[in-house]
Structures are given as C-alpha cells and as structure tokens.
LOROMAR-12147 format. One record per residue: x, y, z of N, C-alpha, C in turn. Coordinates in pm, whole numbers, plus 50000, padded with zeros to 5 digits. Last residue first. Layout:
<recs>
XYZXYZXYZ ...
</recs>
This chain:
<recs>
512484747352383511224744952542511624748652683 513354770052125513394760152295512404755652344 512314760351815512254771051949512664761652075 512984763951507512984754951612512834767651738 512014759951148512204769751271511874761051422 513114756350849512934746550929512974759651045 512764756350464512744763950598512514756650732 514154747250205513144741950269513394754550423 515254729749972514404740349997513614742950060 515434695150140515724706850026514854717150004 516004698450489515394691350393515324703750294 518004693650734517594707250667517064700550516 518404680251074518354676250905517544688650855 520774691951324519404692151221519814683451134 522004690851608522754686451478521404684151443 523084723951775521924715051723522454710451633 524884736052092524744730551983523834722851917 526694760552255525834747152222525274748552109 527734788152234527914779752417527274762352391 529144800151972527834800452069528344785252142 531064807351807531164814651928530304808351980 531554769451729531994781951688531754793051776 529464755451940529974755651834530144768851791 530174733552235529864749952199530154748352027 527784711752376529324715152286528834728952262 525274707152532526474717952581527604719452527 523314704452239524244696252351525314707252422 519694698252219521164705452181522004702752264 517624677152043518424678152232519674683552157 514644680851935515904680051919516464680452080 511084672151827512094674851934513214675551885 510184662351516509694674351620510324674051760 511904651951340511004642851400510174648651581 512924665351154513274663651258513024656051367 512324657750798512094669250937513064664450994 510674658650492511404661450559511864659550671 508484657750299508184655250467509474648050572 508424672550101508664655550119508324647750246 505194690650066506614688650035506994675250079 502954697950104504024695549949504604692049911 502094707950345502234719650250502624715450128 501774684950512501274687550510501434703750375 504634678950466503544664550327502154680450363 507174697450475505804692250552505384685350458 508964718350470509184708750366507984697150408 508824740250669508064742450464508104728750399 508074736450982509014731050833507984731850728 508094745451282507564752651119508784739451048 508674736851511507464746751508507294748651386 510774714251673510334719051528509094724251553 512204720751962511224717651917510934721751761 514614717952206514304726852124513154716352003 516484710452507515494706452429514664718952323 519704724552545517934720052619517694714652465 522274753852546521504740052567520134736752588 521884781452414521814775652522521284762052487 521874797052131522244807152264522314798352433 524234778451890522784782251936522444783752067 525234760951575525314769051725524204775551785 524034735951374523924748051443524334753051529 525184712551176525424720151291525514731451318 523644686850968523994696850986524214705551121 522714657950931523464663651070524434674251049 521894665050592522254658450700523464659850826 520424679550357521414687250456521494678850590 519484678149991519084679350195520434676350226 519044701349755520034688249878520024687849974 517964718549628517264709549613518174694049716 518964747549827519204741249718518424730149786 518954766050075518444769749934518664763449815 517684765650400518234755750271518114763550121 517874778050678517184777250550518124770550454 516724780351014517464775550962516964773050784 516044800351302515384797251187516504793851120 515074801151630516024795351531515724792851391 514054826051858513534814651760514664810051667 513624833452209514324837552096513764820251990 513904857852470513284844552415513534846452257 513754882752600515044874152568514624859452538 511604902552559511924893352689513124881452695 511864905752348512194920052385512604913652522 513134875852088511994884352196511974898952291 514574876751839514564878451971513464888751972 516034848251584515064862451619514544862551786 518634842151454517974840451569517094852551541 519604817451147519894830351268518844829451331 521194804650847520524801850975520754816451124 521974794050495521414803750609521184799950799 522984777650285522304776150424522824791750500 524944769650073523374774450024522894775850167 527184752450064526214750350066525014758750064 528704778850055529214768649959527444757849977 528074796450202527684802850066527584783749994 527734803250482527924788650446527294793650329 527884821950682528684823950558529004810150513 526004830450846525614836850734526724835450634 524634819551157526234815851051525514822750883 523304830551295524054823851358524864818751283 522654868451318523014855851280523864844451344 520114879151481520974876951506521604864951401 517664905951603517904894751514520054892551499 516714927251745515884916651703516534902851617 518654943451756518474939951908517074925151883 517994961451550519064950651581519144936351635 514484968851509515524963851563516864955551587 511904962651365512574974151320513974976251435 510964942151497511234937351400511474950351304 510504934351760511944937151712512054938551594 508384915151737508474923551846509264933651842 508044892051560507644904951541508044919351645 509404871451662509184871451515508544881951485 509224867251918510034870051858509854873451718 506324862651972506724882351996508094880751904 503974844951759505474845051816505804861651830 501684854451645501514848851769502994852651853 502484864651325501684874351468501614867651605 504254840851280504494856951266503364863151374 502364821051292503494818551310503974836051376 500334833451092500024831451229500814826551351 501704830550850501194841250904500864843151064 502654802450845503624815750857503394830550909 499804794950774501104792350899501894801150958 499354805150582498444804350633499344804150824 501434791350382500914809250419500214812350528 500594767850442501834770550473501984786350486 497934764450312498444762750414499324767150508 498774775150043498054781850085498064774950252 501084753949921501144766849948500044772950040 499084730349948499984734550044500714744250046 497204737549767496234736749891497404737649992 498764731349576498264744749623497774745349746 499074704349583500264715349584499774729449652 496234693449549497164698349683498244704149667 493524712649344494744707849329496264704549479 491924734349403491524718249369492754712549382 493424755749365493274749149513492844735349518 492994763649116494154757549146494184749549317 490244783749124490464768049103491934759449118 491304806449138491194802149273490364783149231 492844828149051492694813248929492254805849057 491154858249070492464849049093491634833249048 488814871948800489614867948908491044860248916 490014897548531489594884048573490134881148723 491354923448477490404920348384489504907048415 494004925548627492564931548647491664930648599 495984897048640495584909148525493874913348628 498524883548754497704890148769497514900248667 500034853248565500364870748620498894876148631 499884822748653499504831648552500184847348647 499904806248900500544806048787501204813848702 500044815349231498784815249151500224813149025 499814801549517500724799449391499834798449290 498824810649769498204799249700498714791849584 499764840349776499284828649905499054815249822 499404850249573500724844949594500644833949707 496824858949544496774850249469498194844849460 497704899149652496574883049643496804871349511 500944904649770500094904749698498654892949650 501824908650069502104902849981500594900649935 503834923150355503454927850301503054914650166 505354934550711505044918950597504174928250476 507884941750872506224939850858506364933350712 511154929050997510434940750885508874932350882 513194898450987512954912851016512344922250954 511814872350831512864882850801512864892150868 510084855350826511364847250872512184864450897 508474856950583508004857650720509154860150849 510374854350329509384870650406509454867650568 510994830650373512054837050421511634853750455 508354818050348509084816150434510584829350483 508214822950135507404828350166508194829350305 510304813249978510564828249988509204831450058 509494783750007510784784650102511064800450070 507434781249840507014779749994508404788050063 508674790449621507834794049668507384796449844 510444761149624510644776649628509884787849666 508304743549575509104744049697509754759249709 507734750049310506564748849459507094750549601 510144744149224509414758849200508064758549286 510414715249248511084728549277510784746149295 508104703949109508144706749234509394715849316 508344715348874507494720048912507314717349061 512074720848783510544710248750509834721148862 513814752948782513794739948839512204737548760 512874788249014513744782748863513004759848938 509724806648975511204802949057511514791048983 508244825348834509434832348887510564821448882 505894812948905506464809448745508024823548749 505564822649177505204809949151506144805548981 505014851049111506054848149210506334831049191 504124859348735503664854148858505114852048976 505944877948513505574865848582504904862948775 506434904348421507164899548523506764887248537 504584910648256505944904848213506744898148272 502854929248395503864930748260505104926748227 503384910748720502344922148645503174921348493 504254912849034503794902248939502524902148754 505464930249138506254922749072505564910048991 503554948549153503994953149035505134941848999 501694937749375501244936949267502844941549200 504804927649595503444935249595502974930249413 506154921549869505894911649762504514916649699 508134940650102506634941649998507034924549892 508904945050425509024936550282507964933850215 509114978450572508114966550498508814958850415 511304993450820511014986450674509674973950681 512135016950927511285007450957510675000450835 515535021950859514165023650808513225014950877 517615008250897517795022350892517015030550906 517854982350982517164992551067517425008351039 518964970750730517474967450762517304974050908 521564972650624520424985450595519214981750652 522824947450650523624956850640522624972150677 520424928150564520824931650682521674942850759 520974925550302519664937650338519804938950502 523164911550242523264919850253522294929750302 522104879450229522874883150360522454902450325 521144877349998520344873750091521244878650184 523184881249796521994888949772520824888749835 525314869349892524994879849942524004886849866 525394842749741524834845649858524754860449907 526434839049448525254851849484524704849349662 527314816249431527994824649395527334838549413 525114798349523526424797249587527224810149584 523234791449330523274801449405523974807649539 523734777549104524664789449090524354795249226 522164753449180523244756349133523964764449136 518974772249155520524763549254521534762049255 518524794148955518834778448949519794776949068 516934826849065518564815949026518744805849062 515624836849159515074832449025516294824348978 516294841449397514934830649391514734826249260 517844867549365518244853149399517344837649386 515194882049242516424880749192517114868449258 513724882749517513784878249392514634875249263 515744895349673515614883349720514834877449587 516494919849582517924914549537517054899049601 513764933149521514384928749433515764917549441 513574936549847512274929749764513284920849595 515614947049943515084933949982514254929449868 515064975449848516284966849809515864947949832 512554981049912512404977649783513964969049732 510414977750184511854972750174512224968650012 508255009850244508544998450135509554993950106 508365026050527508755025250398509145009850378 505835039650804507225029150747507505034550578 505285065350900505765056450950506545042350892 507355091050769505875079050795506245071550883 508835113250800507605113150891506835103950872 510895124550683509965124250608508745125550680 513335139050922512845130950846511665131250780 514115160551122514515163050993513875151550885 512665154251350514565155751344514605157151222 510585160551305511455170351398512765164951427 509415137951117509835151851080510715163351177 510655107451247510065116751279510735133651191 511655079350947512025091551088510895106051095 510995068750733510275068750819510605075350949 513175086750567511555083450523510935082650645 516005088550615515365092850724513795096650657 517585093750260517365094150399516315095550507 517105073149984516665086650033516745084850171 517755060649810517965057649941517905072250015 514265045249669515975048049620516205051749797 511815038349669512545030449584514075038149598 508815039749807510125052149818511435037649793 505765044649928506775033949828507735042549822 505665045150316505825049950171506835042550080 502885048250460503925038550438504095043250273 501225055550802501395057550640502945054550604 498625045151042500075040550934499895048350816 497135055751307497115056451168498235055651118 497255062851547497345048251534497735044451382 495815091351567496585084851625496195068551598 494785113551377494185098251393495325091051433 496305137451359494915139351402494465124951425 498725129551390498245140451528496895141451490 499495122151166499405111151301499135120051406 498815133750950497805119150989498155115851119 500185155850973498625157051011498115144651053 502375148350962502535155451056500805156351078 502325136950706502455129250813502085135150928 502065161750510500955149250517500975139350685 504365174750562502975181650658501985171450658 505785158450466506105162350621505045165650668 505275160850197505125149650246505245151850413 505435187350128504485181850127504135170950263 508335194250169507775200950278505825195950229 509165174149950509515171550102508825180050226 507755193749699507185181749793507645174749917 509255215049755508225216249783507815203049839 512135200349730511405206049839510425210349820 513245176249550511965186649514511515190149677 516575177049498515565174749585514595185649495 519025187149347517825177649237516245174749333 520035222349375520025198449370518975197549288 520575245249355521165239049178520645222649245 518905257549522519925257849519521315246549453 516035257949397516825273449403518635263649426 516305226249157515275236249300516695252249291 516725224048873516895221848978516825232549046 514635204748641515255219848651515635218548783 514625183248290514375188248435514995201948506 516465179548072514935175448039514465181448199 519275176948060518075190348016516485189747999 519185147648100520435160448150519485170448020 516225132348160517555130348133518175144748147 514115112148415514795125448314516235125848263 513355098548653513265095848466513855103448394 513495127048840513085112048861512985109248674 514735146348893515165147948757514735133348756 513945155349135513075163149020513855162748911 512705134549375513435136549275512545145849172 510115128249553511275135849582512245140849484 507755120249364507885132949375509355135549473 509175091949276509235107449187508635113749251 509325084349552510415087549512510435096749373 506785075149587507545089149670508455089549604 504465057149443505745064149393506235076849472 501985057949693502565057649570503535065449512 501605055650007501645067549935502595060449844 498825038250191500505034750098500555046150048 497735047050512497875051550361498975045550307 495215039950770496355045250690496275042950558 492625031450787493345028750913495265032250860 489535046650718491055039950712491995045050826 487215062250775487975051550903488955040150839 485855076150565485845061050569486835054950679 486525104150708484665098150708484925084350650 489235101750780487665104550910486375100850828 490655091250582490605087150733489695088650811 489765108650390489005092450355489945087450490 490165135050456488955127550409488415108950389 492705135750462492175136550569490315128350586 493595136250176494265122050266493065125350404 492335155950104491765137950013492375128350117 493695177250245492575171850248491795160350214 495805172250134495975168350260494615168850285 495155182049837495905168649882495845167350024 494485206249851493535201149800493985182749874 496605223050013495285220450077494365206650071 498355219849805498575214949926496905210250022 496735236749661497235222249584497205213649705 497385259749775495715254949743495895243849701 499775266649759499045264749898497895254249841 502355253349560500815262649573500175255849678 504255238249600504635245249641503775255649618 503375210649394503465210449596503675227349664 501565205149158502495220149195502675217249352 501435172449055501145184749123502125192049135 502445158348724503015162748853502545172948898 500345140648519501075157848545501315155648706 501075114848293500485121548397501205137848419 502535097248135501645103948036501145111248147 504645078748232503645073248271502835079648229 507325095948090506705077648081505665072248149 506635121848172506545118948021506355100248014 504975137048412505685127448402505535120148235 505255173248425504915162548314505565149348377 506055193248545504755191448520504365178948475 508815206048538508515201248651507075191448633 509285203748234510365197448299510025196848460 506605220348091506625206848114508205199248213 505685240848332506735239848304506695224748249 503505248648528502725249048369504305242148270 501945221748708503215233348705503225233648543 498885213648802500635209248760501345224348765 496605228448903496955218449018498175213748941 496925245648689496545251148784496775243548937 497725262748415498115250448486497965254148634 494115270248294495435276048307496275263348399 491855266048241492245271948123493785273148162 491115255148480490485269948425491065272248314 493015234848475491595226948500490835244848474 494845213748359494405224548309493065234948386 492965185748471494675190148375494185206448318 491715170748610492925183848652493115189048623 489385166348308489615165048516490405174348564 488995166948142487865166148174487915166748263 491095156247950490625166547951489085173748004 493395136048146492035138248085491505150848045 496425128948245495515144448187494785145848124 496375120848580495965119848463495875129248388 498675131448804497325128248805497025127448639 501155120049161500925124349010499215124248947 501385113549391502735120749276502275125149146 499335109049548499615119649560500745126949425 497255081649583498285083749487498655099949466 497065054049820496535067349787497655074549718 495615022749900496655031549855496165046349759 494465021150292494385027150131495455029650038 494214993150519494915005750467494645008350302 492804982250787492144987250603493004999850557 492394955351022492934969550943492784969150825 490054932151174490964934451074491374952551004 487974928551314489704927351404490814927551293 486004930651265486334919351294487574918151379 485114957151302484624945651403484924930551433 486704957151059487224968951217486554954851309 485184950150862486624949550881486944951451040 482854965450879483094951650884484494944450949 484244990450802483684988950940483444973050972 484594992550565485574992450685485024988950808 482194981550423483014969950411484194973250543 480505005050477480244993050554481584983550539 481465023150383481945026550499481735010850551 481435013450076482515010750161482255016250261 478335021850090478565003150099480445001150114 478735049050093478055040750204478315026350220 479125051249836480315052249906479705049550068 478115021649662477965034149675478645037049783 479604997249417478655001549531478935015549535 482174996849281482174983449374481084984949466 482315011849083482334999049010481764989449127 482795038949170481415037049168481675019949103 484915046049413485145041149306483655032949269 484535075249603485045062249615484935054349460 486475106949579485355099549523485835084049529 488205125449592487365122749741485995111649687 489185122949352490575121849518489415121849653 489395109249090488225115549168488855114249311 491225102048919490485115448882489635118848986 494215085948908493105092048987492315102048919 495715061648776495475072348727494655075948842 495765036148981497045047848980496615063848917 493855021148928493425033149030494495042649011 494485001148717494204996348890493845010449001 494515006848468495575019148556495415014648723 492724995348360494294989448292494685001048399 490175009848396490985003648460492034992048445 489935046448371490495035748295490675019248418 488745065448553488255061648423489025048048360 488605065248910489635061248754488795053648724 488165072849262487625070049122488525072249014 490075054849499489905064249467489305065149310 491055031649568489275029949534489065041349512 494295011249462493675026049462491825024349449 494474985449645494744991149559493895002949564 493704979750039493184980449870493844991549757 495114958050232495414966950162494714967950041 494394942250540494204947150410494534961950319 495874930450787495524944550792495434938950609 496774909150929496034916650993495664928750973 496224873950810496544889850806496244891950946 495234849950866496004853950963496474864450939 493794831050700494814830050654495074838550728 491234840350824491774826650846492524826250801 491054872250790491034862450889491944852050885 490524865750478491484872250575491854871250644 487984851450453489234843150424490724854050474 486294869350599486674854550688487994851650609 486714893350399487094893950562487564882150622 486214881050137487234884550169487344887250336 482994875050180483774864650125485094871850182 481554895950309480704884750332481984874750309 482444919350173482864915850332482034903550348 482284914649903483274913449949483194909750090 479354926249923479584911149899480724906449898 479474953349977479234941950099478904924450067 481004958249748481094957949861481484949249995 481074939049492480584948449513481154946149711 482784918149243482064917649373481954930549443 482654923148877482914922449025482384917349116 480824900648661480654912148759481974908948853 480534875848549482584884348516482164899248616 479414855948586479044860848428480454876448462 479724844848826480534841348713479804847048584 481954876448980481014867448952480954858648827 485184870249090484064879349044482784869149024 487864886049369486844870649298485684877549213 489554900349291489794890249400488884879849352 489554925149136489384906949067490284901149164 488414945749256488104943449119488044924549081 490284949449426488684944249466488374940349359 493224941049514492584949549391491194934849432 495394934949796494344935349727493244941949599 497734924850018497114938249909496334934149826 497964920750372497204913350211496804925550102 500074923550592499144930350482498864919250391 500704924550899500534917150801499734919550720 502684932851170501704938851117502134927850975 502664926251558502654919251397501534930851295 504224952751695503374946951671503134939951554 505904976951756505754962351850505254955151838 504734997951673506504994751596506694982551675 502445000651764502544992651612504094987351601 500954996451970502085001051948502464993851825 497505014652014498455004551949499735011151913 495845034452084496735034152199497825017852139 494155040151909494905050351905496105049551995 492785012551821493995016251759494855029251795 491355014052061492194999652023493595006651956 489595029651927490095030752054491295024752062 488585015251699489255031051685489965033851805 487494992251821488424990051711489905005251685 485585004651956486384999452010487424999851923 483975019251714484695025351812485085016951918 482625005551490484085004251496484635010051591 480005006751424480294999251534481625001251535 478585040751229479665032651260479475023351354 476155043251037476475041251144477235032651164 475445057750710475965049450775476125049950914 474685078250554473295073650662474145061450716 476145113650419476275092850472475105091450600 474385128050197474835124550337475185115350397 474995124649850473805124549967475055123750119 476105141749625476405129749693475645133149795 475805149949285475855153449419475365144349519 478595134949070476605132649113476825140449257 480565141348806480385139848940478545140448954 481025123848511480195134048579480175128748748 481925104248342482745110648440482565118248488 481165070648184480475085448216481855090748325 482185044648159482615052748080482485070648112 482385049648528482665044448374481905041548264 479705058648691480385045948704480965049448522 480585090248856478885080548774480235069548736 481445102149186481095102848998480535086648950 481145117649481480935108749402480975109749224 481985139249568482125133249673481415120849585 484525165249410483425156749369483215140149506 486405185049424486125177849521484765168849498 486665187649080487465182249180487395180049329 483995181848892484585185549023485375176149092 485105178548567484445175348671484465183548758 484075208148314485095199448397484505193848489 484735221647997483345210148119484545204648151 485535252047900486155242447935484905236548040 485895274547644484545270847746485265254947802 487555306547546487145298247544486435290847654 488495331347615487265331747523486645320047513 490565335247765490905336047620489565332247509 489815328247991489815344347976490165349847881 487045305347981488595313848010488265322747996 484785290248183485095304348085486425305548050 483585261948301484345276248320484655283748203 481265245648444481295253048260482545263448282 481145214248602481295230648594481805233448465 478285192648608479715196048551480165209748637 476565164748759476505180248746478035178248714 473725142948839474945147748759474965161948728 471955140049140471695145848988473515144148984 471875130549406472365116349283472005122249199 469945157649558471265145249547471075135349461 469555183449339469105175249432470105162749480 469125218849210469765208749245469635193649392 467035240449275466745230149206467725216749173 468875261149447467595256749474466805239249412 472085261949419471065254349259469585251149384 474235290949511473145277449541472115274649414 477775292449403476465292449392475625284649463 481365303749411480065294049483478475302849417 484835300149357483595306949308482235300849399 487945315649482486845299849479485515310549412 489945327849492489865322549372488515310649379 490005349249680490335336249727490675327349599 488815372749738490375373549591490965359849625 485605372249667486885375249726487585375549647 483955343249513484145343149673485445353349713 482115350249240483625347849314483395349049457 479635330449183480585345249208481675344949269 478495308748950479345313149061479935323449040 474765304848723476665315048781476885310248877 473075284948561473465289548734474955292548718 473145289748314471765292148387471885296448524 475935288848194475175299448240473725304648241 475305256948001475645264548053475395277948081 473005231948066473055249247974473985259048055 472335205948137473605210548116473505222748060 469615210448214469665204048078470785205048076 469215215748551469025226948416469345219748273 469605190248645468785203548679468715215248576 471905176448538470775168348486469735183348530 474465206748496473665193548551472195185948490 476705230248506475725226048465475465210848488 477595260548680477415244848684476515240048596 480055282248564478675281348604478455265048605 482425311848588482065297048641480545293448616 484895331748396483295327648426483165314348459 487035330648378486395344148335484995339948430 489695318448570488795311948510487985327848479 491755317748792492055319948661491075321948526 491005300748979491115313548998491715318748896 488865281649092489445282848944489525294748982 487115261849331488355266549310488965265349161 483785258149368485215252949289486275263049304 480655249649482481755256849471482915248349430 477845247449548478255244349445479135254449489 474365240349773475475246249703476965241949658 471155227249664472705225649681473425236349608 468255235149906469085229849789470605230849806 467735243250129467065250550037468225244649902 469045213750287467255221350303466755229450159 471585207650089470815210550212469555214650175 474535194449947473035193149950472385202550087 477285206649809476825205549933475425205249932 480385197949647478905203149646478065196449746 483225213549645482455205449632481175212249628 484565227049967484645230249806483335219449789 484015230450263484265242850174483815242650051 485185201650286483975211250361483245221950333 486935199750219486305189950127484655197150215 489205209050348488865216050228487705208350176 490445199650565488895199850536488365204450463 493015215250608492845195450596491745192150558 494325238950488492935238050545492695219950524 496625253250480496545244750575495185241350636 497195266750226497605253650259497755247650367 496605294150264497505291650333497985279750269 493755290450115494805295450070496055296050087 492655274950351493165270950189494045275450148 492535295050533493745284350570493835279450419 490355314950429492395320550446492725304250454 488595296450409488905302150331490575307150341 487715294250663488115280250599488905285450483 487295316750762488825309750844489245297450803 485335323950660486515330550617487635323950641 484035306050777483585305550679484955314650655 484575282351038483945295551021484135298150866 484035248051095485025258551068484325270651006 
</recs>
C-alpha cells in the first residue's frame, strides 16, 4: 500500500493494515519507528540502542495525520524500545507501542522490535478447504482452551508452543473436536485476567514462545485437520499507565467522558468506536492475526457492553447516543465493518459473538441490517440448562420448561451452545460439582448435560477439563487435575465425550440443520411429570435420529415413543453404558417399532430409558 494512501485510509478508518504503517519496522538501514499521538508535543523512542534517553531519536510528524516516524540506524531486532511522548502540558509520558509486534515476557512491558517471520506455512490445502467450507452445514466442535494450564510442567512451567502441538493436537483429535479455541494470546501483564485485560493487540503472548512458535502450533493444527479460533477482546482495554490509557497525554483510544470511557466493574476503558483511527487500530489487530497467524476466526468478547451504553450503569451514570437510546452506534457501525472485512477478505473465517442479551439479527448478514457474524454464543440455553442440572430431581418436574423453552428462539440466531470457562470460574463450581445427588448421580448428570449439548440443535462449544469431570474450578495458576483419569468414572466421562463428539460430526442429522427448524422435531416435550424428553433430529436427506432423555435417577420401563416409521431401529449412544459409568442400562441394541401409531406419529418404540441417562436410536 502506497504511503499516503496508507495514511488517508487510517485516518478514514479504513486502513485493515495499519500494522504496516505503525509499529516498528526492521530493515537494511535499520528500524523505522512510528506511532500515532496526535496530541502529543514531542515523540522520541527510547530503547536498549540509546540507554532509554529520551530525545536522542525524534519523530516528526508525518502531516496533519497525527502519526510521528523516525529511522534508529542503530536500532536492531529483539532490542526493547519505549516511546517518550511530551505533552503539551509539559509533561513526559513511557509508553509501549501500540502496534508493538512483540513485548518482553511479564513483569517487563517493553515492546522488542520483532524480526520477520522465517516461518513457512504447509496449511494451504487446509486454507483452500476452508474458503469453499459450508460451515452453516457442518459439525462445528470447539474445545476452549487457556494454554497456560492445559498441562504444565512438573516444576509448574507452562507448555510452550510447539510442546503443546506435540500433546494438545492428538488429544484433540481423538476426543473428535474440530476446532480449538484459545483464550486470549493477545499479550497481558496480569494473568488472573486469562488475556481479557489486553495490552499488546498485535503481540502474541511471550509466556508460550516466540510469535514464530505460534505460527507453528496453527499450522500444526491446519495439517492436522484441526481449526484455531482466537478469542479477541475489542470492548474494552486496561488502564495501565504504560499502555492505552491516555496514551499522549490525552483520551485518545477511550472517550475522555468517564459515562462513555470507563467500564467501572471490570476497572477498563471503553474504545472511542466513532474515531477513525481507533477503528483502524481494531480492524487491523483483527486482520493481523488472520493473515499472518492463519486463524481460522474470532470469539469477540463481551458484545453486549459495547452494544449497550448504559451496559452496568445506573440512571445518570451513562449518556444516550444523538437520538436519546441506549444503542452505541458507533460500535454497531464497528462491529459491521469487523465482519464485513473478515469474511470478504478470508472466506471461511468464523466470527462468533459473546452477546448475552437479545439484541436482534447478531448473526444476520449486515445488508439486511444485522451485526454480521457468523454465529452468537447460546447464553439463554447455556444458563436456563444449568440452572435445571443444578436441580435435585425431584423438583425437576416443576421446571421442565427450562429445557423445552430455548427451542422457542433456537433459529433466530445461528446459535453456539457454550459450556465455556466463565461458568466454571469464581465460585461457580466446576460443571461436575454443579450437579445435584451422591457422586454417582452427579457423574451421571454430567454425562446426561453432555449429552443433551451434543443432542441439541446449535455448534458445540465446551470448556477444557469438563470432558473428563474435572472437580475443582478451573484456576490459571495450575494444570487440569488430569490425574482423575486414573480413576474409571472419569475415564467414562471422558469416553462418552469422546463419543458424543464423533457421534455429532459423523451423523449429518445431528449437525446438518443445526441452525434450522427443518432440523429438529419434538416427539413429546410434555412429559414434565416424569422428567423425559424425547425428539428427532433431521438429515437435509430426510434421515433422521431419536434421541430420548431421562432426567431423574428412575428408570423408565416400556416407555412409548412415537416415531416417523416403522422398522427396526438400533441403540447408537446410551450415557448409561458400564462402558462410560454407568449401570448399563439399555436396550439390548436393536428395537422393532410397531406400525401402532402413537399419538400423531404413524408407529411406535417401547424403550427402557435408564436413570439419567440419554439413549439415541436410529433406523436401519
């Protein structure tokens, strides 16, 4: 891109490559050095190359652009370097760089000028693969993941990189994802914040290797046949005094207003969406880590405070847009242009947004008026099915519709059912020390909401160390308790995940439809008194699966299903298996449905539905 024409589009807010422009750039006669502070008296860099002194090396302004640039002849790659800005009130502000393409590992927060990637991609089948994938047709299955403490070493190191792709890819694999999700690798000083705080938006996270050893871990990934989505945190940014906040002396990436600027319960500053150069700076961090690390999409964190601009607030604490609502159009005309770029420049590319309230038309195309991701996070589902899971049997008669109702809203949205980190975090308890009853109840439970994820209309989504029934609540400070596997309970949770997963991507019914009506069907949703569920999932080719669920500890003799045609029908899944835990239940793997019709449907299955338990039958 030409040098003025990178310049106007910044300013515009429509330069996606700002990371081309700003930052710091090694070459032949050394590195040049530029920042955007257009408020600022005086810019100068200081680094391991000059002793940090400030104004050895000036930036001149570039124009009336607000960017400043210098070349450091004597600047080299992997030196540490600040910028010294000036105000205009006299005072001297060290700041990182905000397009900083690397910073020094914690406690330190100096960006390092970042060498050239010497990586070579194999992933261009994989990239091919994906530009012509029909995703809204396709099993999609996430494993979310914090690298940090999947597994560590045993004196408590992380696992670095490419010592991840050696251990996490196969066990990916073989438990039947198909797409990983890493918590934020964007760089954060703190990590009690798992990445949420961001300080470094083009900087990979120096704890896990160098930003070469993630191109390798995606690319690993890719060759295997596994996706690598990022979560990437646009609503909001720390206010270190060393990073955004302020960043010339003046509010420059927040809004100087604390009632637009401030998120007061999480201590962060809300970007300005409605300054070009902000815009720029953000669609660029998203553009950046699709083309030079070959993610394969984006979770975009908390959408819902930036749509709301009284999100947490109380009645005078916020300000409403020109025409008195509460929408934050700047950021709706953010989020539109974010989508509108990822999927016209990296066709195949998912972005999926956490978006907690009922905000209209998220994943609808921006040219009819919608947000533009492609999916959104099923947060009603998520809560009203935990919430029921945590209720003793017994009562759960009187709350069936906290399982029937997501059906009411489950194609509004191309919905994800998340089972993510935050439900198992401060308090919340593990998914496993969630579910009510002795310990084999609560094993069984387990199995029987993994089951009902899989089972459910909507892409999949679930946090590491649920596969396996981890105990304890995930803390970032230590691996998963991956000694519990010694143990067979576990070994049959993790089985049974294992199942479900591969259950889910093989079967078209069970994915094919699975942002579709036309996908799913009940076959009796009003047996509250007993606790039983049961409905159909459909193939696009009219093939179809029977899934039948128990939600109390009482098995369920010559129970009667209706069901789309006579024949022979086959047990394919029971949670209640010896092989996963459980009692070993069943059916004795064939059934013969009988041309009685029951209730509207034309025939009939008389099951045994073993306690808590999931049972899925398919024709032959």
């Amino acid at each position: 891109m030409q040098h003025s024409k990178a310049l106007y589009l910044f300013n515009e807010g429509r330069n996606f490559q700002a990371y081309r422009l700003l930052g710091a750039h090694p070459g032949p006669e050394g590195t040049t050095f530029r920042v955007w502070a257009p408020n600022a008296a005086t810019v100068s860099v200081v680094g391991e190359f000059n002793d940090w002194r400030p104004g050895v090396h000036g930036l001149r302004p570039l124009g009336d652009s607000g960017i400043w640039e210098t070349l450091v002849p004597e600047a080299a790659a992997h030196q540490l370097y600040r910028f010294a800005i000036g105000t205009r009130d006299g005072g001297m502000l060290i700041k990182s760089d905000p397009y900083a393409r690397g910073i020094e590992l914690r406690p330190g927060s100096a960006a390092y000028v970042a060498p050239p990637s010497t990586h070579v991609w194999g992933d261009g089948e994989w990239l091919a693969r994906r530009a012509a994938w029909d995703w809204l047709h396709a099993p999609v299955n996430i494993y979310e993941v914090h690298a940090g403490s999947w597994l560590r070493h045993a004196d408590g190191r992380p696992y670095l990189w490419r010592e991840l792709a050696e251990r996490l890819i196969p066990y990916a694999l073989e438990m039947g994802y198909t797409h990983l999700e890493l918590l934020p690798v964007t760089e954060h000083p703190l990590d009690e914040s798992w990445g949420y705080q961001t300080t470094g938006y083009f900087a990979p996270s120096a704890r896990y290797g160098s930003p070469d050893d993630l191109r390798y871990f995606i690319d690993a990934c890719h060759q295997a046949g596994l996706g690598v989505l990022l979560d990437w945190v646009p609503g909001h940014f720390p206010q270190d005094d060393w990073a955004l906040a302020r960043y010339d002396g003046t509010a420059l990436y927040e809004h100087d207003d604390p009632r637009l600027g401030v998120h007061v319960e999480w201590g962060t500053h809300i970007f300005n969406y409605g300054r070009h150069e902000v815009r720029s700076f953000l669609l660029s961090s998203a553009h950046w880590w699709l083309s030079e690390f070959h993610f394969d999409g984006l979770r975009v964190d908390a959408v819902a405070s930036m749509l709301y601009l009284d999100y947490s607030r109380q009645d005078g604490e916020w300000l409403p847009n020109q025409y008195g609502g509460r929408e934050n159009l700047d950021a709706i005309a953010f989020l539109q242009a974010l989508n509108a770029m990822v999927h016209g420049e990296f066709p195949g590319a998912l972005t999926i947004a956490e978006e907690s309230t009922a905000w209209p038309q998220v994943s609808r195309p921006t040219w009819v008026g919608g947000l533009g991701f492609s999916m959104k996070w099923n947060m009603g589902w998520m809560n009203d099915s935990l919430r029921y899971f945590s209720r003793d049997a017994v009562h759960r008669h009187w709350h069936h519709d906290e399982l029937t109702f997501g059906q009411m809203y489950a194609y509004s949205e191309n919905f994800v059912l998340p089972l993510s980190h935050d439900e198992v975090v401060h308090g919340k308890r593990a998914l496993l020390d969630k579910m009510p009853g002795d310990d084999w109840q609560r094993l069984a439970n387990l199995r029987l909401l993994l089951a009902w994820q899989a089972l459910t209309p909507g892409k999949k989504l679930l946090f590491m160390g649920s596969e396996f029934g981890q105990w304890r609540e995930w803390s970032e400070a230590r691996e998963l308790d991956w000694y519990l596997l010694a143990e067979p309970a576990h070994q049959g949770v993790q089985r049974l995940a294992a199942d479900l997963n591969r259950l889910y991507r093989d079967l078209p019914a069970l994915h094919e439809q699975d942002f579709s009506a036309a996908g799913f069907t009940w076959i009796d949703c009003r047996d509250n008194e007993q606790s039983v569920l049961c409905w159909l999932r459909w193939a696009r080719d009219g093939r179809f699966v029977v899934a039948a669920l128990n939600f109390t500890p009482v098995p369920r003799y010559g129970y009667r299903i209706g069901v789309p045609q006579a024949g022979r029908y086959r047990e394919i899944l029971n949670s209640d298996s010896a092989w996963y835990g459980g009692g070993n239940l069943g059916n004795g793997g064939l059934l013969e449905a009988a041309g009685e019709g029951w209730r509207e449907w034309p025939a009939s299955l008389t099951v045994t539905l073993p306690p808590l338990a999931a049972v899925v039958l398919q024709a032959e």
